[in-house]
C-alpha positions, 0 to 999 in steps of 0.5 A: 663841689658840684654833685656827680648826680643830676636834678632830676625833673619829672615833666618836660612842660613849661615849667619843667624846662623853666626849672631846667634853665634856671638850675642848669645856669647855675652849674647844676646837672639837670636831667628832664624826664618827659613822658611822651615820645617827644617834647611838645605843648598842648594847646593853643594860646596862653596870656602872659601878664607883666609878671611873667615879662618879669621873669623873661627879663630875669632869664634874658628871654625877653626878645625871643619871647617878644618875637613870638608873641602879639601885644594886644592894645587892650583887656574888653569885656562884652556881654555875651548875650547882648553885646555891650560893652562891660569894661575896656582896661588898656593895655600897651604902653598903659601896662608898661607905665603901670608894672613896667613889663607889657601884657602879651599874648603867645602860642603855647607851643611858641612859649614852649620851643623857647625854653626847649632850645634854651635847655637844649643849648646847656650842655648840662641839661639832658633831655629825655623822652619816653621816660615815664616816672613810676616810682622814686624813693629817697636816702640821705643825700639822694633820690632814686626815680624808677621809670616804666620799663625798670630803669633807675636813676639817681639823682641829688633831688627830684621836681615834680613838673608832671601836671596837675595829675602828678604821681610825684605829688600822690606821694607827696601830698596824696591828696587824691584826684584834682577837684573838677569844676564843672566847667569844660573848655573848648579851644580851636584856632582860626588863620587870620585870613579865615576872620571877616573883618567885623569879628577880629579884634586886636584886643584880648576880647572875653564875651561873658554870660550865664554859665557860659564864656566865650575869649580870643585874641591873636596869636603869632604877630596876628597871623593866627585867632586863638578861641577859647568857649567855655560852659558848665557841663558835667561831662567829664574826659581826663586830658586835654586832647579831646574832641569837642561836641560842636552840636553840645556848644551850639546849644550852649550859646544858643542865646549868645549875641548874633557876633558870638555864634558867628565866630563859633560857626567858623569852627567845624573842629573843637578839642576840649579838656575839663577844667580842674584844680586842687585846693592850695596847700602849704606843704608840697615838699618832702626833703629832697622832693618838691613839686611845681607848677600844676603839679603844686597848686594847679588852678583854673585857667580864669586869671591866665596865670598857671603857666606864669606861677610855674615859671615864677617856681622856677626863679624862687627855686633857683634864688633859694638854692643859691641863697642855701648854698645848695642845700636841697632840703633847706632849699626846698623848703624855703621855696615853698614857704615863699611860694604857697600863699601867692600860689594859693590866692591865684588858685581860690581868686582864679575860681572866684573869676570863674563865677563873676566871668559867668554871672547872672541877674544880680551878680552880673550887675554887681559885677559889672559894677565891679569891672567897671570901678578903678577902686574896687578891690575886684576887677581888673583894678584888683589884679595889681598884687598879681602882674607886680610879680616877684622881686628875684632880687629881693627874695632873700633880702 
């Protein structure tokens, strides 16, 4: 018998509304609890790997996605200081031939507005904004969420969707503030038209160097260049709004090749956010509470993948509530056995990419050894037990 209470989702991003979908599609009501004023991403472009096409084609969202989004021929790696080239892995059909699903690229707002009007179009979702969880406790068989304001709601569990500075997981878990990382990101995107010639590139392009990264690649069929420049700092701003200091940037890739600081001279404003994780852990759920994406194992974004780990929580949740019959607490619990070591070795290899992207003398050259190997367990050759994904199919079997 259907509950006459929602799920209830804490986080109208990405992953909360892919959990929204799934679970929504099951006959489950779904209420989403976004904080903000009004639905939206942050950001600018995000890779998506074979594994998350995987997922598209399990959600039927393959099309929309692809409409959307832009196919680079190829993943190049380039010294950012001298120029050469350290390895060129091809993508396209290549990709297909290998996990049978493409590598893509995406405005994360694109990716974004697809699942909003995907949940939008299920009569059993509701979408709510400016409803801030402050609070939530539990019964037996259900949750009570308190919001900014007083407003209680109840509902037969509850998702923490909320990020990686998540108050669903301060109770949870508890494990205090994310860690940083000591590196901070600076992204801007550029029209096609604003590119000369000699600096596009089809290809999803990372310059890497000494404490310093540089990657872009289109965005929207082409029609944009999406800039992601990343260094070591110290500086510390909580959120991922914030504007960038082209004077501090310009001193960081001051020994960058003549094509880098080119390309960053054609930017005149920066939004920058300090990048932060946690360390993985095992448990994330509390009976009738669990957490996903960000919220659960929030990683650096090295390996592009934080926004495909969440929509892969989403289909594992969904698997294990049918496979349980819909026990929440079981359910609960079965996803987060079947999610926390993936999840943790994205984390842990994701900071481990941060340093070789970033490597000097010695690790440079083993590292571009490493990349430019097919049978070294590391590089791009050593990413297979990644973009093969999940097997939704298959979880329970």
């Amino acid at each position: 018998m259907p509950s006459p209470h929602p799920i209830l989702i804490a986080g109208g991003g990405i992953g909360g509304l892919a959990a929204a979908l799934v679970l929504a599609r099951d006959g489950h009501a779904v209420t989403v609890l976004e904080q903000a004023a009004s639905f939206g991403e942050i950001g600018a472009g995000i890779q998506l790997g074979p594994n998350i096409f995987r997922m598209f084609a399990y959600l039927g969202l393959t099309d929309v996605v692809s409409k959307v989004s832009f196919f680079p021929p190829g993943l190049r790696m380039n010294d950012v200081r001298t120029g050469e080239k350290v390895v060129r892995v091809p993508l396209g059909d290549m990709a297909r031939a290998t996990y049978g699903f493409p590598y893509g690229v995406i405005y994360r707002a694109d990716l974004h507005q697809v699942f909003l009007d995907a949940c939008a179009a299920q009569d059993n979702v509701t979408l709510r904004t400016s409803a801030k969880l402050e609070s939530f406790e539990q019964s037996e068989g259900s949750v009570l969420v308190r919001l900014a304001g007083g407003e209680v709601l109840q509902g037969i569990a509850l998702i923490g969707a909320d990020g990686i500075w998540s108050k669903v997981r301060e109770v949870v878990v508890g494990d205090g503030k994310p860690r940083v990382s000591g590196h901070i990101a600076y992204r801007a995107v550029l029209k096609r038209e604003d590119v000369p010639a000699h600096l596009w590139s089809d290809d999803v392009l990372l310059w890497g160097g000494e404490k310093t990264h540089l990657v872009h690649y289109p965005l929207r069929r082409g029609e944009l260049f999406n800039l992601v420049a990343v260094f070591h700092s110290n500086k510390y701003d909580e959120g991922w709004n914030t504007f960038g200091d082209s004077v501090e940037l310009t001193e960081r890739f001051s020994e960058a090749c003549p094509q880098v600081r080119e390309l960053l001279g054609k930017i005149e404003t920066w939004k920058m956010w300090v990048l932060c994780d946690r360390e993985p852990v095992k448990n994330w759920t509390d009976r009738r509470v669990t957490l996903l994406g960000d919220a659960a194992h929030p990683m650096l974004q090295y390996l592009a993948q934080g926004a495909g780990q969440a929509i892969e929580d989403a289909v594992v949740l969904r698997e294990a509530l049918r496979f349980t019959h819909g026990d929440v607490p079981q359910a609960f619990q079965k996803y987060q056995q079947l999610r926390y070591l993936r999840t943790g070795r994205v984390q842990l290899t994701a900071r481990f990419y941060g340093d070789i992207y970033h490597a000097a003398g010695v690790q440079r050259e083993l590292r571009n050894q490493m990349f430019q190997s097919e049978t070294e367990s590391a590089g791009f050759a050593g990413l297979q037990w990644m973009y093969d994904g999940i097997e939704p199919s298959k979880l329970f079997k």
